[in-house]
DOFI-311196 format. One record per residue: residue number from 1; y, x, z of N, C-alpha, C, O, CB in turn. Coordinates in pm, whole numbers, plus 50000, padded with zeros to 5 digits. Each point is the difference from the previous one (the first is absolute). Glycine has a CB too. Layout:
<rs>
<r i="NUM" n_c2="Y" n_c1="X" n_c3="Z" ca_c2="Y" ca_c1="X" ca_c3="Z" c_c2="Y" c_c1="X" c_c3="Z" o_c2="Y" o_c1="X" o_c3="Z" cb_c2="Y" cb_c1="X" cb_c3="Z"/>
...
</rs>
This chain:
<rs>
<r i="1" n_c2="49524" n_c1="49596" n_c3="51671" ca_c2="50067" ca_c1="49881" ca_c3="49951" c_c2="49934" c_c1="49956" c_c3="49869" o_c2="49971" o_c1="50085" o_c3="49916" cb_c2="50246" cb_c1="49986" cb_c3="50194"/>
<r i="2" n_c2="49765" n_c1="49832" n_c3="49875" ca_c2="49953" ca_c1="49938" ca_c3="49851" c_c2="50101" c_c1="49970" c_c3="49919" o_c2="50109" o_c1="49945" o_c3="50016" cb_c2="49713" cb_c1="49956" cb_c3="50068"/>
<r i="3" n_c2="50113" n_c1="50152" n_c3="49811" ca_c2="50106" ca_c1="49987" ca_c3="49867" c_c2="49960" c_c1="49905" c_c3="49920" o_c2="50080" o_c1="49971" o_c3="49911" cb_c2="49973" cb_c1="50248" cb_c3="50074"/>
<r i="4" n_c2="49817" n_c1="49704" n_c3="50021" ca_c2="49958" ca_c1="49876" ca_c3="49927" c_c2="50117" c_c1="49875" c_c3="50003" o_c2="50022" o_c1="49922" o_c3="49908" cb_c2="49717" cb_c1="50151" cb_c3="50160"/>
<r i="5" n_c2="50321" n_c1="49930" n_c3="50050" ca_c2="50086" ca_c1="49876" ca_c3="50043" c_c2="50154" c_c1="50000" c_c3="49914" o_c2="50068" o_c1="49909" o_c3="49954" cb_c2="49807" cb_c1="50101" cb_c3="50314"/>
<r i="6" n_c2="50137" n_c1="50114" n_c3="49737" ca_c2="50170" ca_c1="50073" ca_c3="49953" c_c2="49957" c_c1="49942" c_c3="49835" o_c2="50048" o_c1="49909" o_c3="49933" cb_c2="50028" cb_c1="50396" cb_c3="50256"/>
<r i="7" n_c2="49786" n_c1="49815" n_c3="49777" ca_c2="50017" ca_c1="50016" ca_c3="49853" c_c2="49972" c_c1="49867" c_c3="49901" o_c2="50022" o_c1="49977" o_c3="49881" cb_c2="49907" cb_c1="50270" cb_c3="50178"/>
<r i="8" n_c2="50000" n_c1="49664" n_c3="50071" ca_c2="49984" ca_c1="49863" ca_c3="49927" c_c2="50092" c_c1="49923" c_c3="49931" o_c2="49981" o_c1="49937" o_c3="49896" cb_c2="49890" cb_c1="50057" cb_c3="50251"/>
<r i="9" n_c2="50230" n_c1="50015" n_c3="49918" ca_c2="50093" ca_c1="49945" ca_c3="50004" c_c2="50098" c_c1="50010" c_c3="49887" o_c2="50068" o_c1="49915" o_c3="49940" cb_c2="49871" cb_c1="50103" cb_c3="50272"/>
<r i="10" n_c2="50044" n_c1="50154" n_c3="49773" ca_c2="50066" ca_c1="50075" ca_c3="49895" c_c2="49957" c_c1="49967" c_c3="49877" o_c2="50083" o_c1="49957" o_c3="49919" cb_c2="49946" cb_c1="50210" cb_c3="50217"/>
<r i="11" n_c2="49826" n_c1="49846" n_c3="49824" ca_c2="49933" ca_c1="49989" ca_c3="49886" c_c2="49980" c_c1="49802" c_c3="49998" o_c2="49887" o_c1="49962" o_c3="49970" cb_c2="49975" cb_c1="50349" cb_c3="50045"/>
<r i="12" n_c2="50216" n_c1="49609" n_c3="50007" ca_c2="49994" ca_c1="49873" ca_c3="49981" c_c2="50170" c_c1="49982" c_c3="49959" o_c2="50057" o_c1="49894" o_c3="49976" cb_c2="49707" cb_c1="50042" cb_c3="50204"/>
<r i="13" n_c2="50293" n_c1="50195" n_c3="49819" ca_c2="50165" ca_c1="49902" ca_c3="49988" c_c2="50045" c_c1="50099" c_c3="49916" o_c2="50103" o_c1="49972" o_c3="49939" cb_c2="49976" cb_c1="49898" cb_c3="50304"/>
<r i="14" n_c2="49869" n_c1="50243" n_c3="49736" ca_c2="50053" ca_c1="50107" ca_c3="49901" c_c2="49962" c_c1="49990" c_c3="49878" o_c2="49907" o_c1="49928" o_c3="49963" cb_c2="50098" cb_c1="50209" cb_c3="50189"/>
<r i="15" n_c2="50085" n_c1="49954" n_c3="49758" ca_c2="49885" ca_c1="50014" ca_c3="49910" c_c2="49963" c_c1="50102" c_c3="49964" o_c2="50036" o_c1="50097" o_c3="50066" cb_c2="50006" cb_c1="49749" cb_c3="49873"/>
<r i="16" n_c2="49870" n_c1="50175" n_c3="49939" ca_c2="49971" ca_c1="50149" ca_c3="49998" c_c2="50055" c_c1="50084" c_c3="49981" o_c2="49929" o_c1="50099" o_c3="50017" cb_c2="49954" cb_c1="49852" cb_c3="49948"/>
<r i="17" n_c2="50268" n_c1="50086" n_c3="49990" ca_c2="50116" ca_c1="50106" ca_c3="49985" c_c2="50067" c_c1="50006" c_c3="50134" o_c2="50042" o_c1="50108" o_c3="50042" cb_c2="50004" cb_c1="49846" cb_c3="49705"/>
<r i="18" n_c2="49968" n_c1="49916" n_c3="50333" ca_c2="50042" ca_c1="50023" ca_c3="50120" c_c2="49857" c_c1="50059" c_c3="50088" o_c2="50037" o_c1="50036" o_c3="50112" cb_c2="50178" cb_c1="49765" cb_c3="49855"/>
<r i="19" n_c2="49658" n_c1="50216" n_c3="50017" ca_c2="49902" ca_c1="50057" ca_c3="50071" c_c2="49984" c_c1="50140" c_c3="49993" o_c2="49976" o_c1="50078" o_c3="50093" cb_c2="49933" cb_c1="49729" cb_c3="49883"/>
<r i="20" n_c2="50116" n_c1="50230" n_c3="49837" ca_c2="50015" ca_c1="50117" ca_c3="49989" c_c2="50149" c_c1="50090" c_c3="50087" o_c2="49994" o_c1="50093" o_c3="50080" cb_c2="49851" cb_c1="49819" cb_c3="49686"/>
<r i="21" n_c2="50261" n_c1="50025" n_c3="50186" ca_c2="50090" ca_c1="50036" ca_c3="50091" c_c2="49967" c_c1="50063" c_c3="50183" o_c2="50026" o_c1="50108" o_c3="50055" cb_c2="50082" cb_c1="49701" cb_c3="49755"/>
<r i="22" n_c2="49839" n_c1="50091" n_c3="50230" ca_c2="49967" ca_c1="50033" ca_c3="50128" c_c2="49896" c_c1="50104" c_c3="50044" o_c2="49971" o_c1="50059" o_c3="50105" cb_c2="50101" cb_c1="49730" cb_c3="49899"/>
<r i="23" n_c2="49872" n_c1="50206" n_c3="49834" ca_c2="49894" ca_c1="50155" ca_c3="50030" c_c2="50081" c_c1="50098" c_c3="50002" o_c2="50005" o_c1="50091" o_c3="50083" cb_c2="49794" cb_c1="49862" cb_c3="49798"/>
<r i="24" n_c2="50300" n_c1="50021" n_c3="49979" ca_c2="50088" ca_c1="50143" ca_c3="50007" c_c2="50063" c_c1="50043" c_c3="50070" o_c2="50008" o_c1="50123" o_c3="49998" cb_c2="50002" cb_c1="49859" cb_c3="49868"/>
<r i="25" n_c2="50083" n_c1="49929" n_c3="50253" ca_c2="50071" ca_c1="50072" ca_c3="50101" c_c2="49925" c_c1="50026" c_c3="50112" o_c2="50063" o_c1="50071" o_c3="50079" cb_c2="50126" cb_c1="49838" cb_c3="49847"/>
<r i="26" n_c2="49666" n_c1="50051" n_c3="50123" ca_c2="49909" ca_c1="50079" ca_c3="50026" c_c2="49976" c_c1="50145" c_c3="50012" o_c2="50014" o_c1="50084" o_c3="50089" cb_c2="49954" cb_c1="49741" cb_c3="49841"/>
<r i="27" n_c2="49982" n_c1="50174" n_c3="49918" ca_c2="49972" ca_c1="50105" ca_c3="49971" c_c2="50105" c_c1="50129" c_c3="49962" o_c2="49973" o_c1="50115" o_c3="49966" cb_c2="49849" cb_c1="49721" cb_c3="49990"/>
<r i="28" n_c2="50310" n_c1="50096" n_c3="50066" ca_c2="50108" ca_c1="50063" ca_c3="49996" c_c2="50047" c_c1="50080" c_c3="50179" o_c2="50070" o_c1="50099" o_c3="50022" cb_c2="49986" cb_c1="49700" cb_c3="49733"/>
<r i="29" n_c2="49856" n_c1="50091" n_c3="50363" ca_c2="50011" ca_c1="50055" ca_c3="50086" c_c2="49928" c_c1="50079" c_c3="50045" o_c2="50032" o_c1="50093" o_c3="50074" cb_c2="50061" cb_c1="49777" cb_c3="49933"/>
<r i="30" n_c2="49760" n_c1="50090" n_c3="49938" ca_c2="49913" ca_c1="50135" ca_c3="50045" c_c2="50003" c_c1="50151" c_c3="49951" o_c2="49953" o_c1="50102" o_c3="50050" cb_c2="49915" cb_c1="49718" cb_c3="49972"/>
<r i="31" n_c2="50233" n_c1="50150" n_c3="49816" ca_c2="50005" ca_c1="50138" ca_c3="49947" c_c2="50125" c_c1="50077" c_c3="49991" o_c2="50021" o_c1="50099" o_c3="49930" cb_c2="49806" cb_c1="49823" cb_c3="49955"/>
<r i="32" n_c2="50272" n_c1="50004" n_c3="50218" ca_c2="50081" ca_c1="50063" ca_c3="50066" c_c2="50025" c_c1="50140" c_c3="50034" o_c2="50096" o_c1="50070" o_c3="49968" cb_c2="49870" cb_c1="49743" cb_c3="50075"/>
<r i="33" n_c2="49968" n_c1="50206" n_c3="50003" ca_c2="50002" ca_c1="50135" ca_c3="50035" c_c2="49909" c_c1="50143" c_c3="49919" o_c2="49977" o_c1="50118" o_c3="50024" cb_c2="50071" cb_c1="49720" cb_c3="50194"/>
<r i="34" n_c2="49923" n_c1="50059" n_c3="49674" ca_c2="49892" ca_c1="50079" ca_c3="49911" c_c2="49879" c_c1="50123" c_c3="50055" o_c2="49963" o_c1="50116" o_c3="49979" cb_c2="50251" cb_c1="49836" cb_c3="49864"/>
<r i="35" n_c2="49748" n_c1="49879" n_c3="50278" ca_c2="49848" ca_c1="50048" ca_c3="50059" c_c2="49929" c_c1="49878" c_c3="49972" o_c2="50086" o_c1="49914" o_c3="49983" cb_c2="49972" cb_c1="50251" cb_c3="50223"/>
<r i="36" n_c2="49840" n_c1="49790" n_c3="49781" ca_c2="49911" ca_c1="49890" ca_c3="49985" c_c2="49926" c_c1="49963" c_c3="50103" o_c2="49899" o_c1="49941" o_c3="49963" cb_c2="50094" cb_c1="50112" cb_c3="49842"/>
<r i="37" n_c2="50019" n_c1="49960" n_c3="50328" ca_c2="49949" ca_c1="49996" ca_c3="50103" c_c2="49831" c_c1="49906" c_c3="50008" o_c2="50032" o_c1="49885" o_c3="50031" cb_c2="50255" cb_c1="50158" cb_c3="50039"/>
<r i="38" n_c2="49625" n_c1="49960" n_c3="49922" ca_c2="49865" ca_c1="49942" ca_c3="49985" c_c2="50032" c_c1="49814" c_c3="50061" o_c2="49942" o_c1="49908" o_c3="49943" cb_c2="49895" cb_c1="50391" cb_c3="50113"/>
<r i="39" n_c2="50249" n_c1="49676" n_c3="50048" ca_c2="49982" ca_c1="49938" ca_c3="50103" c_c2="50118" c_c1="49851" c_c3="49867" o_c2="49975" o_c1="49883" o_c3="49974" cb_c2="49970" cb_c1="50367" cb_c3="50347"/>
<r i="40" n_c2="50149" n_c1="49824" n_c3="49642" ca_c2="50080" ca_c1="49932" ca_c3="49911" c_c2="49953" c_c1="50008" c_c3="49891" o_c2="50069" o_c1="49919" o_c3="49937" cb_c2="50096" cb_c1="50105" cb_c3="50166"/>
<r i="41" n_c2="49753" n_c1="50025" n_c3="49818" ca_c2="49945" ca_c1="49942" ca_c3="49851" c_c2="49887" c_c1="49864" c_c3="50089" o_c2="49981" o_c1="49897" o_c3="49937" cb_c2="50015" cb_c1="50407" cb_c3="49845"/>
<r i="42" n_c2="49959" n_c1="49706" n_c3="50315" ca_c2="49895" ca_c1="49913" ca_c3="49983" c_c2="50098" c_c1="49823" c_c3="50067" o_c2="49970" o_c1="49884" o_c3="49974" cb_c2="49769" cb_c1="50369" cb_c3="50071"/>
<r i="43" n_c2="50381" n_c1="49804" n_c3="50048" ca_c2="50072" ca_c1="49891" ca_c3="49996" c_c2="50027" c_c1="49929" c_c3="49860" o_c2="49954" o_c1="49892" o_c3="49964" cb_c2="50132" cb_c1="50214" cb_c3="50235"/>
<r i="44" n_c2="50012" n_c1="49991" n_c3="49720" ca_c2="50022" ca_c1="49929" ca_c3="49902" c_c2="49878" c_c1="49908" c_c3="49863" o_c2="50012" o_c1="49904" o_c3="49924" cb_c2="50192" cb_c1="50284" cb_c3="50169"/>
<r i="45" n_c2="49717" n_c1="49887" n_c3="49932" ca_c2="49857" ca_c1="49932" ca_c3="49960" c_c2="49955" c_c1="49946" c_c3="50024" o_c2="49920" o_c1="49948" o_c3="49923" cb_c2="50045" cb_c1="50127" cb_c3="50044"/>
<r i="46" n_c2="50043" n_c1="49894" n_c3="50139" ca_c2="49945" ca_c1="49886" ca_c3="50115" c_c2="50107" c_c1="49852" c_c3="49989" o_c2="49966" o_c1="49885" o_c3="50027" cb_c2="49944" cb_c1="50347" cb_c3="50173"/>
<r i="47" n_c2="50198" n_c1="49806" n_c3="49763" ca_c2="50056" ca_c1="49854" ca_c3="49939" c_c2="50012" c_c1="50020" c_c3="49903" o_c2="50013" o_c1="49886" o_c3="49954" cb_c2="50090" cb_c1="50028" cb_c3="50178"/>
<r i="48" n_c2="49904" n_c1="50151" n_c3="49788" ca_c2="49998" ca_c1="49978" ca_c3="49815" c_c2="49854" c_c1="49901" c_c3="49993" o_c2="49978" o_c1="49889" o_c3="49953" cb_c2="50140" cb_c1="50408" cb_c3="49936"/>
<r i="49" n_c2="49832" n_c1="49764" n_c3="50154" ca_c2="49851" ca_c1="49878" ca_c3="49994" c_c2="50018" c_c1="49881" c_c3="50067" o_c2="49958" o_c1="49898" o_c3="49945" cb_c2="49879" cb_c1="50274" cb_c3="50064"/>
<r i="50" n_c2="50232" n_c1="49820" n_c3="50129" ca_c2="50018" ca_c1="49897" ca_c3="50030" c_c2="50070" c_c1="49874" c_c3="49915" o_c2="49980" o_c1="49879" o_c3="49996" cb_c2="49994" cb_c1="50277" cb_c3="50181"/>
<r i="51" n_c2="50138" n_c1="49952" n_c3="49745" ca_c2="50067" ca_c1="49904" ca_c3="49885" c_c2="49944" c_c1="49985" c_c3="49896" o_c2="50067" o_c1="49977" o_c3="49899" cb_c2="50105" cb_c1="50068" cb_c3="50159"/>
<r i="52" n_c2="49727" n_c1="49961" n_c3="49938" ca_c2="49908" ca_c1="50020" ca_c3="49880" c_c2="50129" c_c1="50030" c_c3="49841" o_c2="50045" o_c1="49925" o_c3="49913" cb_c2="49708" cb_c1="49865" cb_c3="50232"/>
<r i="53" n_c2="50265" n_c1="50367" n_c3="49889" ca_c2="50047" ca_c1="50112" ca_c3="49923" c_c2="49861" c_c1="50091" c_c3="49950" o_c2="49920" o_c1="50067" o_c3="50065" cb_c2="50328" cb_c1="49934" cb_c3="50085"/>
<r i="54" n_c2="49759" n_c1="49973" n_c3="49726" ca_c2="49911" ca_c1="50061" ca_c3="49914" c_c2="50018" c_c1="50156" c_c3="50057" o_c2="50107" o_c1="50048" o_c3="50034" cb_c2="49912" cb_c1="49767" cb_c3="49744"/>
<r i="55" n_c2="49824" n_c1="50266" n_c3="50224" ca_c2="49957" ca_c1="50085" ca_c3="50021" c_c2="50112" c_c1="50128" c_c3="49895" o_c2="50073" o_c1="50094" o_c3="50033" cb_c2="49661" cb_c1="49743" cb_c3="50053"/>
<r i="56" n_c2="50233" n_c1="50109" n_c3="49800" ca_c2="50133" ca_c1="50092" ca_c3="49884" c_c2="50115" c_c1="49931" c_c3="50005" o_c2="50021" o_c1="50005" o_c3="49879" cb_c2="49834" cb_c1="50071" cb_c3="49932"/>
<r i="57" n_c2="50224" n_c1="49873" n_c3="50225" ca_c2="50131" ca_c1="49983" ca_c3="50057" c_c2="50052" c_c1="50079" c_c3="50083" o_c2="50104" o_c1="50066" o_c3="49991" cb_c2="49855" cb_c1="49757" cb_c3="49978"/>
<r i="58" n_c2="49921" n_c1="50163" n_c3="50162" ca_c2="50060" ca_c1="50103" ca_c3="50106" c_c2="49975" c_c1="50137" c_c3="49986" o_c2="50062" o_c1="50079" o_c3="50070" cb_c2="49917" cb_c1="49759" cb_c3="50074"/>
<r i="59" n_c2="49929" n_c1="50203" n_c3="49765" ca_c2="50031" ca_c1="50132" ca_c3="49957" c_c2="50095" c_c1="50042" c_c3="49922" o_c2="50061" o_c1="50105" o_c3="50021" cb_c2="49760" cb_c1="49896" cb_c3="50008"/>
<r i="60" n_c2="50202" n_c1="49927" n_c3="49878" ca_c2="50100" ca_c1="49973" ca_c3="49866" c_c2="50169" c_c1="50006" c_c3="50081" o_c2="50081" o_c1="50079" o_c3="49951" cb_c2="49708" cb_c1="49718" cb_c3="49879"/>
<r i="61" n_c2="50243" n_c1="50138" n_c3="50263" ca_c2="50074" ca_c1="49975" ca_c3="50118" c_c2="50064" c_c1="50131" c_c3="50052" o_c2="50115" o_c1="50043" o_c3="49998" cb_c2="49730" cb_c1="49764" cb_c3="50054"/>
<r i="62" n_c2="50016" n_c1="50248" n_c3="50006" ca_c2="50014" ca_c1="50133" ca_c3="50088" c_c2="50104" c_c1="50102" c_c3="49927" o_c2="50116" o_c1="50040" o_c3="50012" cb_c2="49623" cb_c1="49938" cb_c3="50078"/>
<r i="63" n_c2="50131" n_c1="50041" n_c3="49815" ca_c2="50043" ca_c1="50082" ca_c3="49846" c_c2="50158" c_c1="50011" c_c3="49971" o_c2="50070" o_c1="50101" o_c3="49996" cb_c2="49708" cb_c1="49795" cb_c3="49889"/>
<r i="64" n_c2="50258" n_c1="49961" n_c3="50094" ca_c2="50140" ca_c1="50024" ca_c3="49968" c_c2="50066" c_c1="50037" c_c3="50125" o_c2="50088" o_c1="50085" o_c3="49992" cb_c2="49914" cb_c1="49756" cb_c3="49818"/>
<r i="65" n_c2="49972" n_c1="50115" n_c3="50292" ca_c2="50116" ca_c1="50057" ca_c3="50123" c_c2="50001" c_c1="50180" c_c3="50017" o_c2="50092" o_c1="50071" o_c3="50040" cb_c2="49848" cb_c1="49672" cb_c3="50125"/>
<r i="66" n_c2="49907" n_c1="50302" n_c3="49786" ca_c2="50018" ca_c1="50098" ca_c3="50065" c_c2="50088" c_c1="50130" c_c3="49878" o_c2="50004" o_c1="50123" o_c3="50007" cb_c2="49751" cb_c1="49779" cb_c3="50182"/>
<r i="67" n_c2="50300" n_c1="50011" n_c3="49720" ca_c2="50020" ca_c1="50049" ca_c3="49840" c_c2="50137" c_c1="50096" c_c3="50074" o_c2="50043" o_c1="49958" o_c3="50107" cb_c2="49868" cb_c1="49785" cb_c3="49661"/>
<r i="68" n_c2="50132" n_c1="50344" n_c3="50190" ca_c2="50132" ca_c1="50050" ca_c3="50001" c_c2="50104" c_c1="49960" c_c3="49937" o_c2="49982" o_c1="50014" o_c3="49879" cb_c2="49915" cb_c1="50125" cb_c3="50157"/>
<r i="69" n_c2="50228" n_c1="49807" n_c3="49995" ca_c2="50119" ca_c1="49952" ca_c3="49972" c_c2="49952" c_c1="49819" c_c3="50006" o_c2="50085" o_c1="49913" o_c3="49978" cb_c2="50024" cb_c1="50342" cb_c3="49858"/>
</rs>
């Protein structure tokens, strides 16, 4: 499925706290289970770029989700 069409859409009506947002519950689902599965970091990377989400955001992002409490 292409995500160019979805994320276009996204990154024309959002903004960037609502983009970051959408990384975080992302990345809130891939680290769910506190495994990082290879297949889901490159999803969620694969539209952080699509939303053109800065490279240190989405690390910056990660970081905090994976923080304790």
């Amino acid at each position: 499925a292409s995500l160019q069409s979805f994320t276009r859409m996204l990154h024309e009506r959002l903004t960037v706290s609502e983009k970051h947002r959408i990384v975080e519950m992302m990345w809130r689902v891939a680290l769910a289970d506190d495994h990082l599965d290879k297949h889901e970091d490159h999803l969620v990377r694969k539209i952080a770029q699509l939303l053109y989400v800065s490279h240190s955001d989405l690390i910056r992002i990660r970081n905090d989700v994976r923080k304790p409490g």
